[in-house]
N, C-alpha and C positions, 0 to 999 in steps of 0.2 A: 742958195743956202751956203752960207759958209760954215767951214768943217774944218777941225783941229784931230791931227795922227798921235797920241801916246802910243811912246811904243816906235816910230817912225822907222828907227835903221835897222830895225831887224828884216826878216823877208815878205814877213805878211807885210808888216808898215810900208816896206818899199813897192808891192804888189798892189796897196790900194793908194800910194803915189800916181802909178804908172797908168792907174784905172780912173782916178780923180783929173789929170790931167784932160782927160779925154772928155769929161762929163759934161752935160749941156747945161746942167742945174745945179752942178756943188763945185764949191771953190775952196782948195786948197787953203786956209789962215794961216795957219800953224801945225808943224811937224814935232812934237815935242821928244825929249829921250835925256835922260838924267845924264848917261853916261858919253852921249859927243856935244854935249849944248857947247856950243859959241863957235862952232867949226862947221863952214860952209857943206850944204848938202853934196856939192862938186868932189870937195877936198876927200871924202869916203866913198864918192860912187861916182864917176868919170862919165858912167852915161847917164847921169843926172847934169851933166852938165848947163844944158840951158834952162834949169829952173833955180830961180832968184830966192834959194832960202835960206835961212840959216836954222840949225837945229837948238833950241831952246828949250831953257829949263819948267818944269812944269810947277805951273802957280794957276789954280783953281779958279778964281776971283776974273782973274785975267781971260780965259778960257770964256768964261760964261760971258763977258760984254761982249765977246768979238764973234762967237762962234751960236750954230744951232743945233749942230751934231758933234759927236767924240766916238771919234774909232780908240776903242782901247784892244791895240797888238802887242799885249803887254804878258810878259809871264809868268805861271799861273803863283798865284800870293798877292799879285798885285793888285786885279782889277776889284777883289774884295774888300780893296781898302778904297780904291781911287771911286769907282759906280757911287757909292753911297752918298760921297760928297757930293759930285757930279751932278745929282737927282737931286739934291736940296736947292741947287742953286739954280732948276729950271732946267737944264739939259737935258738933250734925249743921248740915249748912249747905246754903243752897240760895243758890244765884249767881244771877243774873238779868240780869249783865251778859253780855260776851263773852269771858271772860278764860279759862275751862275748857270749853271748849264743842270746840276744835279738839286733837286730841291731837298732832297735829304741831306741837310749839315752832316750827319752822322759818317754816309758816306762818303763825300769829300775827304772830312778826315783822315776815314779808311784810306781810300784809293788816291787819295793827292798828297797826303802825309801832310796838310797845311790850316790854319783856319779859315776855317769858312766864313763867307760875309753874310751880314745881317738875316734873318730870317725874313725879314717884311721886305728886303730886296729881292729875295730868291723869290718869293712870291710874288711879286710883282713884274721878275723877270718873263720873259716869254721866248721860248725854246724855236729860233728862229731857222726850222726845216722849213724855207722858204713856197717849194711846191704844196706842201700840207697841213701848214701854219696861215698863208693867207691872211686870211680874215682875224685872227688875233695881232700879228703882225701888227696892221694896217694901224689897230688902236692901242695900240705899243708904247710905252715910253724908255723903259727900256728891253735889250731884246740880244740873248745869249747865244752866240752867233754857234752852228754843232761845229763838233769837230771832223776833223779828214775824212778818218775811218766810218764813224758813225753816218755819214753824211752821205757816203758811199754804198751803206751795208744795209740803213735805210731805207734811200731811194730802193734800193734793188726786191727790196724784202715786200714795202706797201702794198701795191696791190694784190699780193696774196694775201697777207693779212687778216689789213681790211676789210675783202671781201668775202673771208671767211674760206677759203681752200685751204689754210693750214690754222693746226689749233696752237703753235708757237711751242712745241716742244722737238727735243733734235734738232737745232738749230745748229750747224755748223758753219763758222767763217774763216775763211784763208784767205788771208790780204794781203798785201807786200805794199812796202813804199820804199817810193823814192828818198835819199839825205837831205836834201832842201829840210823835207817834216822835221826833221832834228831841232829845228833852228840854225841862227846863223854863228852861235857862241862856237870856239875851238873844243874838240873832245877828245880823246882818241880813238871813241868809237866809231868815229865817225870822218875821220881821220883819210887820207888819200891812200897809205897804205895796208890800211885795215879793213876797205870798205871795195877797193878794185879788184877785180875777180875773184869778190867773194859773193856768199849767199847765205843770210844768217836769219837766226827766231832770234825774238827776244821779248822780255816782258812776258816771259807763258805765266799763264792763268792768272798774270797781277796787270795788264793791261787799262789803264784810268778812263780808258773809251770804252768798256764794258760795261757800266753800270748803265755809263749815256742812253747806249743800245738798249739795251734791258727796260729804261725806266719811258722811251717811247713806246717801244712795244706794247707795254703793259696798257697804257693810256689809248692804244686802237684795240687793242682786247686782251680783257682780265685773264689770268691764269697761267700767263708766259714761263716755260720753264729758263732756268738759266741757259745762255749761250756758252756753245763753245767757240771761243774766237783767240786766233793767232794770229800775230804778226811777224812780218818779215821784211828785212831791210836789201833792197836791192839796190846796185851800184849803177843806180843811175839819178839825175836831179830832181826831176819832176815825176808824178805820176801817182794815182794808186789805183790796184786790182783788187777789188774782194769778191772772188767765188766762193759763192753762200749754197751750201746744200739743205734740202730741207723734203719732209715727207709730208705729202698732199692725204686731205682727209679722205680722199678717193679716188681713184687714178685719173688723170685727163690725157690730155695729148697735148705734144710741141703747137699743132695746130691753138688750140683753147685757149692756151697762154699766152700765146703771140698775142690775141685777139685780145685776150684780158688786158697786156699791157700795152700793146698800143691804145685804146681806148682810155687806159688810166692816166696815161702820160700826152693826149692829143691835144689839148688846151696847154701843155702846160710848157713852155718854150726851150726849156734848157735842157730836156732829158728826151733823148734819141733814144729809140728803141730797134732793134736792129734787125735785117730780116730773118726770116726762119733760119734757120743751121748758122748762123752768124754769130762770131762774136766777139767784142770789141778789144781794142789794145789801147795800151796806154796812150800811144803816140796818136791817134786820133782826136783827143780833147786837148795837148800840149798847149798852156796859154789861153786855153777858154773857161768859159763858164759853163760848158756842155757836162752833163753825166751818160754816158754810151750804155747802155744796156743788152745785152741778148741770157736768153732764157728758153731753156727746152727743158722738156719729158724723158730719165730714162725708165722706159718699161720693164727692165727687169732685174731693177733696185727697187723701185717705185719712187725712185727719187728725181726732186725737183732741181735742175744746175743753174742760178741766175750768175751770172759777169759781168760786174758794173765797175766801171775805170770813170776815174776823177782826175786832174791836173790836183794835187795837195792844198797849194799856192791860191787856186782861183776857186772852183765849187768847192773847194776843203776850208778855207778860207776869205781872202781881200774880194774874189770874186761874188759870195753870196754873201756876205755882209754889204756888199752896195748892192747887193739884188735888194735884200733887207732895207737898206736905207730910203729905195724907189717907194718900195709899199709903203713905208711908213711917212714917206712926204707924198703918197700919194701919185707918184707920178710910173709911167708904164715902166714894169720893171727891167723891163730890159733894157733903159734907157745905159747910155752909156757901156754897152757890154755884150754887143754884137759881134766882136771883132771873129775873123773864123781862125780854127787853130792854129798852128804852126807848123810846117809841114815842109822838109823833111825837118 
């Protein structure tokens, strides 16, 4: 299958370069990007050197004779413009931004401060948590790839849930990421001397990945109170931690939970579960598709601690949008995205 990058020179676009290269069944077309078209991929990124491409400008028409997929790593205003044409012309498209991910227009509004695309797009989208999505996925046409955070806080959360140990209120998360998640644009936030040896919040209580969080929850069981969730920027590239605390409708043990989530997570390839008293860091998924999880009992909060670390870049991003891509051409998802982390 050939596959066209909007969005290309940014980090995600460049993370599912690195990842498309490798694949046994999609082939790089076209890398498209408004702002470096006609300037070799080399001439911006050095260790792209030996791939033959040029970055070009995006024409629609074009796109659809040559290609069967569109990754749009495009930011967020964009892909609400570009998905709708994309869909008319036959395309299957996977978003990666935030732009189809919320089906309430209202909120986006709200929390993106941008418009939102078409109503019969957002519906037609399909909220691509790849472990728990499955089977819709699969009959996808297009398909709204979660964000970082969400992606992280998610995974961590499902099998309680779902299986009904918590009834979704008190919900706290504390996440940190890496600058990569910024983007690759200049800021000063984000800045070399703004951001080394420091440790900062930001976005409290206006966070655009809290609604995400919220509006799955709701969809594995009615009644979810609002989260509280914060983030935090750590000086490092890659990476995110969300320690999510949460109160069980009844008290269990470390023991119970292990078992509940190894069994929740034992089909399912990209999510480690970690052993008892375990629990994971960032540097262990560096460069994969893996989510680390460990989760214990304390008995005299009665609260639940789950730790789930992501690479931003790969399962926050370029990595589960081609997990995405596998289900939806039907081929094993893992194809292409075995590689083990990076380490040190």
């Amino acid at each position: 299958m050939k596959v066209s990058i909007v969005g290309a020179s940014g980090y995600s676009g460049l993370e599912l370069i690195r990842l498309l290269q490798n694949h046994p069944h999609f082939k790089v077309q076209s890398l498209l990007t408004s702002s470096k078209a006609g300037r070799n991929v080399s001439e911006e990124y050095p260790h792209l050197m030996h791939i033959q491409h040029q970055f070009e400008e995006i024409h629609l028409e074009k796109i659809a004779e040559e290609c069967d997929v569109v990754f749009l790593a495009t930011p967020s205003g964009v892909s609400s413009e570009l998905a709708p044409q994309l869909m008319k012309l036959g395309l299957k498209v996977i978003d990666l931004s935030g732009d189809l991910r919320l089906k309430n227009s209202d909120f986006y509004k709200k929390w993106y401060k941008k418009k939102p695309a078409p109503e019969a797009v957002l519906k037609e989208a399909v909220y691509g948590l790849s472990e728990w999505n499955k089977e819709r996925i699969q009959k996808a046409t297009i398909i709204a790839n979660p964000g970082c955070y969400p992606t992280a806080t998610l995974l961590g959360l499902a099998p309680l849930i779902r299986n009904g140990y918590c009834d979704g209120s008190d919900i706290i998360v504390d996440a940190k990421s890496g600058v990569s998640g910024a983007g690759r644009s200049a800021s000063l936030a984000t800045s070399y001397s703004e951001v080394n040896e420091n440790f900062k919040i930001y976005k409290v209580h206006e966070h655009q990945h809290i609604p995400e969080i919220e509006q799955q929850l709701e969809e594995w069981t009615a009644g979810i109170e609002p989260i509280e969730f914060s983030t935090h920027l750590v000086p490092m590239t890659r990476g995110i931690m969300a320690t999510i605390y949460i109160k069980p409708k009844n008290p269990v043990t470390t023991k119970e939970l292990h078992e509940l989530y190894t069994s929740s997570y034992e089909e399912k390839h990209f999510v480690r579960v970690q052993p008892i008293n375990q629990y994971p860091c960032t540097k262990q998924v560096y460069g994969s598709n893996y989510c680390d999880i460990g989760v214990g009992y304390n008995e005299r909060t009665n609260k639940i601690t789950i730790v789930s670390v992501i690479d931003n870049l790969m399962k926050g991003a370029a990595g589960q949008a081609v997990q995405n891509a596998n289900l939806l051409f039907g081929l094993e998802e893992t194809e292409g995205l075995m590689g083990v982390p990076l380490y040190p």
